[in-house]
Each structure stands twice: as C-alpha cells, then as structure tokens.
C-alpha positions as CSV (number, residue, x, y, z in Angstrom):
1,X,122.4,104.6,110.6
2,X,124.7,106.5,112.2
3,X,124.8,110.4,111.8
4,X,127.2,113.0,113.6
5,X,126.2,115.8,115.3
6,X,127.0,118.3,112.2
7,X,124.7,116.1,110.2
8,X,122.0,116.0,112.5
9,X,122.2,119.7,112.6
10,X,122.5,120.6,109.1
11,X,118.9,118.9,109.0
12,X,117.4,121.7,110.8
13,X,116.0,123.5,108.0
14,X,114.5,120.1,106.1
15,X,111.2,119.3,105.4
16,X,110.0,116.2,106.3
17,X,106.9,114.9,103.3
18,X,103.9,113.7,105.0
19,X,102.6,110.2,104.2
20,X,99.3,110.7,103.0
21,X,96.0,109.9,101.2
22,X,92.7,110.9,101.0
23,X,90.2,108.9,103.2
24,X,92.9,107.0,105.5
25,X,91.5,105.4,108.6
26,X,94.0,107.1,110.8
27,X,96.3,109.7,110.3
28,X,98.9,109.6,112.9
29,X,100.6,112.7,113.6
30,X,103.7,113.5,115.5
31,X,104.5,117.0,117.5
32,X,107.3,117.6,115.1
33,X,110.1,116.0,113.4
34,X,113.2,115.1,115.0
35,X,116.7,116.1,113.6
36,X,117.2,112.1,113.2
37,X,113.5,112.2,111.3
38,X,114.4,115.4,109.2
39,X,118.4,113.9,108.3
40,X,117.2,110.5,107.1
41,X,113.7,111.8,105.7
42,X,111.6,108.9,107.7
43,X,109.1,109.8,110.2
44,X,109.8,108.9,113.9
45,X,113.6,107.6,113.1
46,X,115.1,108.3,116.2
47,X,116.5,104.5,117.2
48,X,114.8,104.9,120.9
49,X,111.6,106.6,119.6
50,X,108.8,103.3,120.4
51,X,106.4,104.3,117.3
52,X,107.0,101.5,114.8
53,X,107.3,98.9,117.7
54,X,104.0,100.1,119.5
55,X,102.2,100.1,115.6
56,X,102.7,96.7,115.3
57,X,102.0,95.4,119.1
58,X,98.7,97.0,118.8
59,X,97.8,95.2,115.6
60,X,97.7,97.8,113.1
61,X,101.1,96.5,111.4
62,X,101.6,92.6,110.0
63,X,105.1,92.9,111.3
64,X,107.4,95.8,112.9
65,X,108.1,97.8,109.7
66,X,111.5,100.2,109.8
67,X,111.1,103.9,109.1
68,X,112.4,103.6,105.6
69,X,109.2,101.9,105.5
70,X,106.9,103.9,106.0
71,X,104.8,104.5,102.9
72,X,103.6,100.5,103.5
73,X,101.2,102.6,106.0
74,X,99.3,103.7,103.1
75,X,98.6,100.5,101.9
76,X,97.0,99.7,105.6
77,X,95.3,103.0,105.7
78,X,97.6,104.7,107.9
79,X,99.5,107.7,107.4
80,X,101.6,110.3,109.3
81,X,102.1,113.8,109.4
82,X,103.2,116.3,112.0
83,X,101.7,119.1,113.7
84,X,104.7,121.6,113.3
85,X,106.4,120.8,110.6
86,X,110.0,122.2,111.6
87,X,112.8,120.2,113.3
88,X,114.1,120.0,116.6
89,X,116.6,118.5,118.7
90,X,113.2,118.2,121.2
91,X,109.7,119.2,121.3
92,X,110.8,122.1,124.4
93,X,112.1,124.1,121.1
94,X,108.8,124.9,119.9
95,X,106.9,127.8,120.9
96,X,102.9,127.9,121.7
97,X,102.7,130.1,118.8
98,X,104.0,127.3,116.5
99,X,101.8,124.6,117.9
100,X,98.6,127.0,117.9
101,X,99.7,127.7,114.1
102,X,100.4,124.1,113.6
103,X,96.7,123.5,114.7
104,X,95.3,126.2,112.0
105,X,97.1,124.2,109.6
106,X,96.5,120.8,110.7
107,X,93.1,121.0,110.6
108,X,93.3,122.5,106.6
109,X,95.1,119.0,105.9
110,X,92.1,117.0,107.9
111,X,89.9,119.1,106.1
112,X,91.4,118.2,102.5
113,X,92.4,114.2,103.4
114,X,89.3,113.3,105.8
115,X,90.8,110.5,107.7
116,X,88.5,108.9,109.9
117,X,90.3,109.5,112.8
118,X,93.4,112.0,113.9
119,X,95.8,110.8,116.1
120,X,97.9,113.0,118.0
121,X,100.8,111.1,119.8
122,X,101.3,113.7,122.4
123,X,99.0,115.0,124.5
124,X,100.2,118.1,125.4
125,X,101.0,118.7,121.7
126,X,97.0,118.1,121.3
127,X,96.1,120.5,124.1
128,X,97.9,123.7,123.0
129,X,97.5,123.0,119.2
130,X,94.0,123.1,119.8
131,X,93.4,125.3,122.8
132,X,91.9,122.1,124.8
133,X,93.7,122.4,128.2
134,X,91.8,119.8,129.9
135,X,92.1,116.8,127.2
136,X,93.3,114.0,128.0
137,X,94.6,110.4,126.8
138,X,92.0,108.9,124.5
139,X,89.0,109.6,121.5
140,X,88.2,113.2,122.4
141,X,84.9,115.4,122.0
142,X,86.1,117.5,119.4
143,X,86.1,116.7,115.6
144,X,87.1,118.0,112.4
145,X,84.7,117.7,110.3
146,X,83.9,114.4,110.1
147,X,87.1,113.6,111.4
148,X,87.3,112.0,115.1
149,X,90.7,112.8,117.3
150,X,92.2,110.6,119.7
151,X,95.3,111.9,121.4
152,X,97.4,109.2,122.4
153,X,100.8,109.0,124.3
154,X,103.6,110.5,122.4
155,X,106.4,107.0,121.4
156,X,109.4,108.9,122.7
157,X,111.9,107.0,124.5
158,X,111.4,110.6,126.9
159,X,108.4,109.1,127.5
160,X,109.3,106.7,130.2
161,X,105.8,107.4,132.1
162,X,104.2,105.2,129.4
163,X,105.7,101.5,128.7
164,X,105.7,99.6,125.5
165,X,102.6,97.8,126.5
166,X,100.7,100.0,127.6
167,X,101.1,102.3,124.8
168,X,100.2,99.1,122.8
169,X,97.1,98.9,125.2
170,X,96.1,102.5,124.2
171,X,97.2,102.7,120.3
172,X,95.0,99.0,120.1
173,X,92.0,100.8,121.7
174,X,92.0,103.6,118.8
175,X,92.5,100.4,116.5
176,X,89.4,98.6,117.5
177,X,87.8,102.0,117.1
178,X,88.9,103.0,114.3
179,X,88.7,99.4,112.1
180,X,85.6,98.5,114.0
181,X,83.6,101.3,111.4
182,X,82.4,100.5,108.3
C-alpha cells in the first residue's frame, strides 16, 4: 500500500486499537505507532519494520502473517499494544513524560489482561517507561503482577544494530519461555 505524505500525516491524530485478550501468553508492545501503523490501522505496518518476519522465524507464527493480519495473533495467544499510544513519524518525537505516562498506563492494561509475559520491543522504550535505566535485552527482574517483562530489540528497519536472525534468536528465547509454562 502506498500512502503520500498528506495521508501519512493526516494519521497523526488516530488511534491505533490494541489486539487484545485477557490471559494472552505474550503481549507484545511497540513504543508507539507509526504514521504508516496509524494510516492503515495495522500494528507495525511500516514495509521495512522486521516484526512480522522476526514472529514467524522465531516460531511463534505458522507462517509470516501481513499486518492486516494481525488479529490471527489472538488465536495463538499473542497480542500487541503500544506504550504511547500517539503517532509519530519516529519514536525521537516522544517526550520522557509520555513514555513515563505510557508506563502508568501500561501497567493498568497488564493489570486488567494478565498476560503471562510483556514484551517491550525497544529497550530504551522499556527503560524510561519504567524508570529502569540499567535494563537490558532479555526477561527482566521486574513484574506486574504476575506478569513477567522481557524487553526485546525494537523490529525497526532503524534498527540496523540487530539483524533478522538474531532478533529471531532473541524473540525465540522469550518463546521457549514463555510456551515452555503450563
């Protein structure tokens, strides 16, 4: 899908709906939608964003599914959600107020659904949401709840630190973990 720029900006003030149950075994959560995310209404949309190719290489997908997809997550016990909730062009647009916020909130929604596990793809989205400066990559100490976090490498195409595999590598280690409890 192609969108020009006056569309991508008119989705600025959009909401994007979570995809959510109660109970899931992960709830994936994004910094914030993108303006490709918030135009089209599909969570990580953005053609270079690596989400729904690294969900499938580390095993928690049959297949690759496309963002219009993404509601099949639920039947797998996956679902997403964001931890600011307005769109940007990039994640540099949001202040440490919103993420800090984003965090209060966040944790209300963990609170209500009880996943098993939190996933925050973004580390540094993780650390200032939840005032942990020193987390890093991987199941954390902190909880919510009963609710386990791992914060895991954010699938931007920005994010040319991490490759497809070894993002794979990491989102399969939160996989075994999180499908390896009864």
């Amino acid at each position: 899908m192609r969108l020009t720029p006056e569309e991508l900006e008119a989705a600025r003030d959009r909401v994007v709906p979570d995809v959510v149950a109660g109970g899931l075994r992960v709830l994936f959560c994004g910094i914030n939608p993108g303006l490709m995310t918030a135009a089209t209404g599909h969570h990580f949309a953005r053609p270079g964003n690596r989400f729904w190719p690294v969900l499938h290489a580390a095993g928690f997908t049959p297949r690759q599914f496309r963002p219009a997809e993404q509601s099949a997550l639920l039947d797998h016990g996956l679902g997403i959600t964001n931890v600011v909730a307005r769109p940007t062009a990039r994640a540099d647009e949001l202040t440490a107020q919103e993420y800090r916020e984003g965090g209060r909130l966040l944790a209300e929604k963990v609170a209500r659904l009880r996943p098993h596990w939190l996933a925050v793809a973004g580390v540094t989205a993780y650390r200032v949401a939840f005032d942990d400066k020193h987390a890093v990559i991987g199941p954390q100490e902190r909880t919510l709840g009963t609710t386990r976090i791992w914060a895991l490498p954010n699938p931007s195409g920005l994010n040319a630190h991490w490759t497809l595999a070894t993002m794979a590598e990491e989102y399969g280690r939160l996989r075994t973990a999180a499908f390896a409890e009864s």
